[in-house]
C-alpha positions as CSV (number, residue, x, y, z in Angstrom):
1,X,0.0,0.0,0.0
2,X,2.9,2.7,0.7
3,X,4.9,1.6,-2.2
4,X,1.5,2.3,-4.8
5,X,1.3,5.6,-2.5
6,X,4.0,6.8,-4.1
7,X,4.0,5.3,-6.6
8,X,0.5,7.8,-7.3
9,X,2.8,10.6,-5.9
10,X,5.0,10.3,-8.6
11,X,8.3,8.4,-6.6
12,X,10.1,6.5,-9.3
13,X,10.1,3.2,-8.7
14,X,13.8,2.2,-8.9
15,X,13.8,5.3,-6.0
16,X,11.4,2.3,-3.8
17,X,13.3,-0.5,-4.9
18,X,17.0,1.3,-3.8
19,X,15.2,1.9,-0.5
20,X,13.6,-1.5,-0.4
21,X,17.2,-3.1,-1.0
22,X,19.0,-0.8,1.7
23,X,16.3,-1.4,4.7
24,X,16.4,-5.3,3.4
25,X,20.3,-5.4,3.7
26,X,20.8,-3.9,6.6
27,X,18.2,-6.3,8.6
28,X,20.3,-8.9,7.5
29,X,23.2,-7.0,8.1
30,X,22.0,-6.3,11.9
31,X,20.5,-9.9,12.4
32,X,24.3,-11.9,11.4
33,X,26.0,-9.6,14.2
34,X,27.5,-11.8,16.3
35,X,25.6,-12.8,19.7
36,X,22.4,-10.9,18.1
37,X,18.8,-11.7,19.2
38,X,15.7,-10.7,18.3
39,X,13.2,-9.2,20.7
40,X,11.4,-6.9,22.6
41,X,12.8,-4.1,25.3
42,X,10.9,-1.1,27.6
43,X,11.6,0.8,30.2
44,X,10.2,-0.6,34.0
45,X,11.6,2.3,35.9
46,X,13.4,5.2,35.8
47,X,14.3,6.9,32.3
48,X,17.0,5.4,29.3
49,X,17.4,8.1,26.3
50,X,15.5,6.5,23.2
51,X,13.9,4.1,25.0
52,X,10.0,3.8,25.9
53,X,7.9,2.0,28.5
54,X,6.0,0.5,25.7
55,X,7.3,-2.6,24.1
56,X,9.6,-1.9,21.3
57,X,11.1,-4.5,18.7
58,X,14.1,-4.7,17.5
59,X,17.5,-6.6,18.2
60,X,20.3,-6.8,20.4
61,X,23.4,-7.6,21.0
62,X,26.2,-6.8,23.6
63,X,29.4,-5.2,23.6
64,X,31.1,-6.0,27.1
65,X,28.3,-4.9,29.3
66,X,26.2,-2.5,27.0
67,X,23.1,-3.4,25.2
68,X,23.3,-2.2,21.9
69,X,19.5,-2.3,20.8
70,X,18.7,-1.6,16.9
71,X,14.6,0.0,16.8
72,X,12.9,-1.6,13.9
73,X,11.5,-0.9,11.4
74,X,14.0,0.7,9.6
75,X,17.1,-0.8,11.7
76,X,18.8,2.6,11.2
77,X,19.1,4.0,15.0
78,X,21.4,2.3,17.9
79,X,20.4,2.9,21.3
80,X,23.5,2.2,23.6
81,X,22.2,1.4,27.1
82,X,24.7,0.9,29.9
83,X,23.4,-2.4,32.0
84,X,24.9,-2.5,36.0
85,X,23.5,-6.1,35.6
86,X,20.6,-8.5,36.4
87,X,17.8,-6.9,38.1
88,X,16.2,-10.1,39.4
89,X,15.0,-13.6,37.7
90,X,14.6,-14.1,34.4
91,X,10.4,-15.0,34.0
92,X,7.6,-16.3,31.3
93,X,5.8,-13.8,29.9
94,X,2.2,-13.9,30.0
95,X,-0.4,-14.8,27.2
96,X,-0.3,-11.6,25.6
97,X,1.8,-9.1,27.5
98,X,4.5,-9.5,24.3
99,X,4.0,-9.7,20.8
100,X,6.1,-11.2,17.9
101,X,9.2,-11.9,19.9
102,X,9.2,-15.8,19.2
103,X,8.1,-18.3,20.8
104,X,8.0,-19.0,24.6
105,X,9.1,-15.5,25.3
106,X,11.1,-15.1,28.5
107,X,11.5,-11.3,29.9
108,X,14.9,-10.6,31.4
109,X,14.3,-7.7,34.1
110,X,18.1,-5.7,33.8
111,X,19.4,-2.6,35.8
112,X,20.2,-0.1,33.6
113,X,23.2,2.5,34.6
114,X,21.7,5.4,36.6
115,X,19.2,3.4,38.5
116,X,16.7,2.7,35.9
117,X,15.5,-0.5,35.2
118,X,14.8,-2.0,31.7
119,X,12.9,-5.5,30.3
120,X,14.6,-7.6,27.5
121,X,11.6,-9.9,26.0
122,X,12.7,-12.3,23.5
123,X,12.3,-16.4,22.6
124,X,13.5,-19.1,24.7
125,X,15.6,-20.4,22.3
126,X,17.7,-16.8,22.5
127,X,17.9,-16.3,26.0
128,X,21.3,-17.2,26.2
129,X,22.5,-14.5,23.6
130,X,20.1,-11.6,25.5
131,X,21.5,-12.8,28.9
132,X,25.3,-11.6,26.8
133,X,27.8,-11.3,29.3
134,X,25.5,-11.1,32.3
């Protein structure tokens, strides 16, 4: 539907298909990182710069002991948050609280530098990669 959109508007269409072909690259590119994960993170307590307290998709991956999380849709902005470490036991989400993560999503509750306090969702088969160095 966006793509006839402007299509109408009078985009070109190798325009769409260059920025079709850019987003589609760097998913993959952001996706083969190594230790990335797929998921879901918000903010519990407290504040983090570019994050939310509503569940936001994306992936992850760590760099010593800072999340690097990539917002979809686009994959084009990093949000580095400092993590102090685990703010208590990893848990099941419930029917419904998280969407599209994978399946079995677990939620990973982490302290964030500054006292705020963050929630990594993501499958059961990742857990391992979003628990990183932690």
């Amino acid at each position: 539907m966006v793509i006839a959109l402007l299509a109408v508007l009078g985009v070109d269409l190798i325009v769409i298909v260059a920025f079709l072909g850019v987003v589609l690259s760097r998913r993959r590119w952001v996706s083969h990182q190594p230790g990335a994960f797929k998921g879901a993170v918000r903010v519990v307590d407290g504040e983090v710069p570019g994050l939310k307290p509503k569940w936001q998709r994306g992936y992850g991956r760590w760099v010593r002991d800072v999340l690097v999380w990539t917002k979809k849709p686009l994959l084009f902005r990093n949000e580095l948050v400092a993590v102090d470490g685990l703010a208590g036991e990893a848990r099941a989400a419930e029917p419904g609280e998280v969407k599209r993560v994978g399946s079995d999503p677990v939620i990973l509750p982490l302290a964030a530098d500054g006292g705020a306090r963050i929630e990594v969702a993501t499958a059961s088969d990742d857990r391992g990669r979003a628990l990183g160095p932690l």
